[in-house]
C-alpha positions in Angstrom: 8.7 11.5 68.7 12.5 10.9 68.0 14.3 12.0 71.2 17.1 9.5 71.5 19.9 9.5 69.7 21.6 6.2 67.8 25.3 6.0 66.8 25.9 3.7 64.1 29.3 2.9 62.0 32.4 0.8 61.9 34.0 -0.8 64.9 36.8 1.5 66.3 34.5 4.7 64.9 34.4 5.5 68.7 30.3 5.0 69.4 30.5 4.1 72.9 33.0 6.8 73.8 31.5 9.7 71.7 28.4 8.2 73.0 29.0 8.7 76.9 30.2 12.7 75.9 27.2 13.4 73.9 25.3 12.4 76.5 27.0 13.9 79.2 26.5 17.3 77.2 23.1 16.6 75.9 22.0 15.5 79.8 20.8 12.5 78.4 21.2 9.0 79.5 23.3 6.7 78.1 23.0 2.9 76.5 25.1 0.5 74.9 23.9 -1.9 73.2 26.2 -4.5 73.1 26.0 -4.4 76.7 22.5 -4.7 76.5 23.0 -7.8 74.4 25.5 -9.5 77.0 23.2 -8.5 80.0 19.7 -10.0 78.3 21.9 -13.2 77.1 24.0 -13.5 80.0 27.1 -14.0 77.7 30.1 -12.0 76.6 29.5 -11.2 72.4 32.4 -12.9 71.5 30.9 -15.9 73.4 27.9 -15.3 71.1 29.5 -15.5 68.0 31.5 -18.3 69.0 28.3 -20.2 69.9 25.6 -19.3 67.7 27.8 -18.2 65.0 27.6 -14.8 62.5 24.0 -15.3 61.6 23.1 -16.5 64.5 25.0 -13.6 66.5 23.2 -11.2 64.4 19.3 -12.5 65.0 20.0 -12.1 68.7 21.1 -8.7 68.1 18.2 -7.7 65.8 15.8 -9.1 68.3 17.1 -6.8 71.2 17.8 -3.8 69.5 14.7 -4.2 67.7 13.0 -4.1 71.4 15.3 -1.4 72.8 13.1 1.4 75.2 14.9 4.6 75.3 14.1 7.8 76.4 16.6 11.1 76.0 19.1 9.1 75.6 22.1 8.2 73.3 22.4 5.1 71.9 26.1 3.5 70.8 25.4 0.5 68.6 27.5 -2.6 67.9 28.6 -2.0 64.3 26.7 -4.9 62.8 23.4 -3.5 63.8 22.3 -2.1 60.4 22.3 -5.7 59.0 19.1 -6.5 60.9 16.1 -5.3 59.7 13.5 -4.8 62.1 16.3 -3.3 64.3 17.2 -0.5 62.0 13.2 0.3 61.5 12.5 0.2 65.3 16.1 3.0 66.1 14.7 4.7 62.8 11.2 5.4 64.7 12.5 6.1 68.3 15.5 8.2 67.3 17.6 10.4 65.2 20.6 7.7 63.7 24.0 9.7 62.6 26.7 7.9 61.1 30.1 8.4 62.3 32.4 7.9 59.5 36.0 7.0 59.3 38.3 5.9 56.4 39.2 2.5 56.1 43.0 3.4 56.9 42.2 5.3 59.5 40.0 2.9 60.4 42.5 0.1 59.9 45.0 1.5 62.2 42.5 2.0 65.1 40.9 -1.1 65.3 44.2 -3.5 65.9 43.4 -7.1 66.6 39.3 -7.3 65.6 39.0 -10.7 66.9 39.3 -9.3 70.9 36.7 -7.0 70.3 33.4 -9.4 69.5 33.5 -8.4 66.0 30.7 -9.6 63.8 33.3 -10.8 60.5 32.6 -14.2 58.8 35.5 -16.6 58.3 37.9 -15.3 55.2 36.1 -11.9 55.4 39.0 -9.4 55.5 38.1 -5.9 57.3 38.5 -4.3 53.6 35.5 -6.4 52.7 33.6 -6.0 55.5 33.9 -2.1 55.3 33.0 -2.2 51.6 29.7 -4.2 52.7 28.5 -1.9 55.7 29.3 1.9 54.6 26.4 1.8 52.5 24.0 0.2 55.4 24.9 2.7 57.4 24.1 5.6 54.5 21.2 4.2 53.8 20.1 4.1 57.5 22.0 7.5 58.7 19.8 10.5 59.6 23.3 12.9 60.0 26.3 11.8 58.8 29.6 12.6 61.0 32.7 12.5 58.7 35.3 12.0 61.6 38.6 12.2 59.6 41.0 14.6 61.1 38.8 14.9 64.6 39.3 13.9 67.8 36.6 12.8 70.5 36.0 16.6 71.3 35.4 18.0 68.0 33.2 14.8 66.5 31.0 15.7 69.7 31.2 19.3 68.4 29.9 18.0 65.2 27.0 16.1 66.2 25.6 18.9 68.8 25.4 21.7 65.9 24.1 18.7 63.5 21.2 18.2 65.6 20.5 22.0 65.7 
């Protein structure tokens, strides 16, 4: 039975935020899972990627996500969860995944300075690329897809409660 909710998209797309509002509404608990990540490997992401690299960044975060235990509860992903697998399969079966989309110049202007934020981007990969390589991962994977263009936090939330209707 799916009764959690995952967030999936872009960086910047506002997951954890939306996330923590949803759930406030939905009296459901919330979890990030990039926090998750940093708690079970006792390191910051960025210290991660700087470590084990992209690849290696992403196995640890297909491994935990793919062992996540929710219940009621909305889940904000790190935006390069839909490359792993076993992951995607495991959020698929224990919840109800809804894209929030953005477009890239939106996007773009949001995000700033990615390399603060832990992004998952391999060297020479421009944002441009990596958006072009994700949006369909995140189709493919989506459940509900929120187009966010022209909302704010409030009405994003809007559309996701009368999505799940």
């Amino acid at each position: 039975m799916k009764n959690n909710i995952v967030l999936i998209g872009m960086p910047g797309v506002g997951k954890s935020t939306v996330g923590v509002i949803l759930a406030k509404i939905l009296g459901y608990s919330f979890v990030d899972s990039d926090l998750v990540i940093q708690e079970t490997e006792k390191k910051l992401l960025k210290d991660i990627i700087a470590e084990k690299g992209v690849d290696g960044f992403i196995e640890v975060e297909n491994r935990v996500n793919s062992r996540l235990e929710a219940y009621r509860s909305v889940i904000a992903t790190g935006g390069s969860v839909v490359y792993g697998k076993e992951a995607m399969e495991h959020l698929s079966e224990i919840a109800t995944v809804v894209y929030l989309k953005l477009d890239y110049r939106k996007l773009r202007y949001r995000l700033g300075n990615i390399k603060n934020r832990g992004v998952v981007i391999r060297e020479g990969q421009r944002l441009s690329d990596l958006y072009k390589e994700r949006a369909p991962l995140y189709e493919k994977y989506a459940d509900i897809i929120i187009d966010e263009n022209g909302c704010d936090i409030e009405k994003t939330v809007q559309k996701i409660v009368e999505s799940l209707k």
